[in-house]
C-alpha positions as CSV (number, residue, x, y, z in Angstrom):
1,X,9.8,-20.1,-9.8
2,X,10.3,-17.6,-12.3
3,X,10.4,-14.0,-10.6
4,X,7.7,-12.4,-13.1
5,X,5.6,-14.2,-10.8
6,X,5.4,-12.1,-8.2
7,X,3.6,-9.9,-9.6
8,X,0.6,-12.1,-9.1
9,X,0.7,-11.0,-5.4
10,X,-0.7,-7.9,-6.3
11,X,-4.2,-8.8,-7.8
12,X,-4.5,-11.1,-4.7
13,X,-3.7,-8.0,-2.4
14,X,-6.2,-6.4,-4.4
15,X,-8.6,-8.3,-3.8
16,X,-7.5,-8.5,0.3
17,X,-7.6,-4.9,0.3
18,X,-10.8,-4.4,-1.1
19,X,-12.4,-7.2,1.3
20,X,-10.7,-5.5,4.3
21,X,-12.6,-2.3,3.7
22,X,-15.8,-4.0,2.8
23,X,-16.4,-6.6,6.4
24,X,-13.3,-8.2,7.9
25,X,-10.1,-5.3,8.0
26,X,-8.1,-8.2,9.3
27,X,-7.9,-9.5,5.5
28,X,-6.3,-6.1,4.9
29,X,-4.1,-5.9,8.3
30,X,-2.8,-9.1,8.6
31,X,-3.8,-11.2,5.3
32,X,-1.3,-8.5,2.6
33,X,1.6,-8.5,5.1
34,X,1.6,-12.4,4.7
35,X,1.1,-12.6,1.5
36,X,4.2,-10.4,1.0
37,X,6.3,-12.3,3.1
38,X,5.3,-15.2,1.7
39,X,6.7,-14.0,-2.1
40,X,9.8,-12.3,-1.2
41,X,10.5,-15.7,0.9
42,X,10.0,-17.8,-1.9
43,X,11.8,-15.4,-4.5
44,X,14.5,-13.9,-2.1
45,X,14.7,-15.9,0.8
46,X,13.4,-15.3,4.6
47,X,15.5,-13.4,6.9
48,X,15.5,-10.5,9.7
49,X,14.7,-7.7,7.6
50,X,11.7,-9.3,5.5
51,X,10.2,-9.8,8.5
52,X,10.7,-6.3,9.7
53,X,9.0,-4.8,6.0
54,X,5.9,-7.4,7.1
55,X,5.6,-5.4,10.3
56,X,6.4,-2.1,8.7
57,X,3.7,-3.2,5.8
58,X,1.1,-4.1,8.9
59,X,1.6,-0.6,10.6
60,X,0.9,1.2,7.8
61,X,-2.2,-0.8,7.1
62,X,-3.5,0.5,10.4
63,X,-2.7,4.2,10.2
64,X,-6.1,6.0,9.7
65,X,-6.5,8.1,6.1
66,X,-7.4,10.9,7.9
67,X,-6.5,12.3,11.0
68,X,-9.0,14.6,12.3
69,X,-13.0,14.6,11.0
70,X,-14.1,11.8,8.4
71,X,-12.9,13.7,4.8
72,X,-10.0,15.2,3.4
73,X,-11.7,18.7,2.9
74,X,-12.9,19.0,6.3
75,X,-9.5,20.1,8.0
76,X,-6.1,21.6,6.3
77,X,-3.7,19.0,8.7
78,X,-5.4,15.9,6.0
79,X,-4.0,17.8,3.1
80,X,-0.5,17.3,4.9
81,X,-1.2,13.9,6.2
82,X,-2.3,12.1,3.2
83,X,1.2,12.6,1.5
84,X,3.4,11.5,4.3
85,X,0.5,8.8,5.0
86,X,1.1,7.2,0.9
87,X,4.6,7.5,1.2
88,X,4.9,5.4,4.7
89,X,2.1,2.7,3.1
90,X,4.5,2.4,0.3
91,X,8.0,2.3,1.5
92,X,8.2,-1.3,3.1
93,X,10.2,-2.1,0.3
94,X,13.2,-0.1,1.4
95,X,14.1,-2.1,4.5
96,X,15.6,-4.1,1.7
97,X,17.1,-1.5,-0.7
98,X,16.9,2.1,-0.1
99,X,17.9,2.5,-4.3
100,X,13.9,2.0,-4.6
101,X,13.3,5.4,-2.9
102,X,11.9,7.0,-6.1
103,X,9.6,4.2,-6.9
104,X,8.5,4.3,-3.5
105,X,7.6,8.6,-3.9
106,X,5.6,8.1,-6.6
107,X,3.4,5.4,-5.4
108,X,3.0,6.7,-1.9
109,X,2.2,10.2,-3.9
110,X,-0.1,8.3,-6.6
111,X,-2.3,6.8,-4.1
112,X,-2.8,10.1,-1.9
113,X,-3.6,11.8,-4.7
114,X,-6.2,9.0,-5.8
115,X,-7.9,9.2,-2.1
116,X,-7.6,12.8,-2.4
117,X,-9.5,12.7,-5.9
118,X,-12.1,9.9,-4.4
119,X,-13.2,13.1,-1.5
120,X,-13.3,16.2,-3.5
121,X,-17.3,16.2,-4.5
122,X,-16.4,17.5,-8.1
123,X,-14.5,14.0,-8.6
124,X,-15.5,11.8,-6.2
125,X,-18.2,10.6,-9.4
126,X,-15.0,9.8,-11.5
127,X,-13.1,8.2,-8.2
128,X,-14.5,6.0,-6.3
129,X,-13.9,5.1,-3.1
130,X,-13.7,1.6,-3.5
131,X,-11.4,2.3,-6.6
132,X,-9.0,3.8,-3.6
133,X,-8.9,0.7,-1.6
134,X,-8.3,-1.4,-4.6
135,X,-5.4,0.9,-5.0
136,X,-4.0,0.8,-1.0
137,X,-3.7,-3.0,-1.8
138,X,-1.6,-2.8,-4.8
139,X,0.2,0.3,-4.5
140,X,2.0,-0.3,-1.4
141,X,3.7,-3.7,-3.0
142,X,4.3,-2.5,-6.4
143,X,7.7,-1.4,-5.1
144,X,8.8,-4.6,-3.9
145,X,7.3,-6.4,-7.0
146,X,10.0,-4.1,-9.0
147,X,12.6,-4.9,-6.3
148,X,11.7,-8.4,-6.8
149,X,11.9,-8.7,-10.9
150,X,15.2,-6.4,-10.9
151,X,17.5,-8.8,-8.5
């Protein structure tokens, strides 16, 4: 299997994402976790510390966007929250090589800034929300699709 092929996880992870925030969240929970696993065992190989990024990626999908109240705006500990909240959905990748920290920072900061954008009311027209959970599927695994392609 060629390895530019793994990057055909992330429209399917996409597309799990955005059904997990639509009816069933165990598509987004459980079904991207798997799907990972599944690629970086076919393109890697299986062992202790894939399975430990599928936990990591599972956690992260079940951390809440906000913390307190139901929009960013609404309380000053979001603002702080939705940074360290992008950077934990994104860094699964580095239980198998911390060198794909910075890749890691700017996804994780990309996609709290796009859920930030999706709640102010003068963008939320230009962001939508399901634009967001299109991104929390694809964001969080375009660091391993790099760490993938680069070995």
């Amino acid at each position: 299997m060629k390895l530019e092929l793994v990057w055909m996880m992330l429209p399917l992870t996409g597309v799990l994402s955005q059904i997990g925030g639509y009816c069933w969240k165990a598509a987004r929970r459980y079904g991207i976790p798997v799907v990972a696993l599944v690629f970086v065992g076919i393109t890697l190989g299986v062992d202790f510390l894939c399975f430990i990024m599928a936990v990591h990626l599972w956690a992260s999908y079940c951390l809440p966007v906000t913390l307190f109240g139901d929009s960013i705006p609404g309380d000053w500990r979001n603002w702080l929250w939705l940074p360290v909240w992008g950077v934990f959905m994104c860094s699964s990748v580095l239980w198998l090589n911390w060198l794909y920290w910075p890749v890691v920072l700017i996804c994780g900061l990309l996609m709290a800034l796009l859920v930030v954008l999706s709640n102010i009311k003068a963008t939320a027209k230009w962001f939508q929300w399901k634009f967001c959970e299109l991104g929390q599927g694809l964001f969080p695994l375009m660091p391993l699709c790099y760490l993938i392609t680069q070995q």
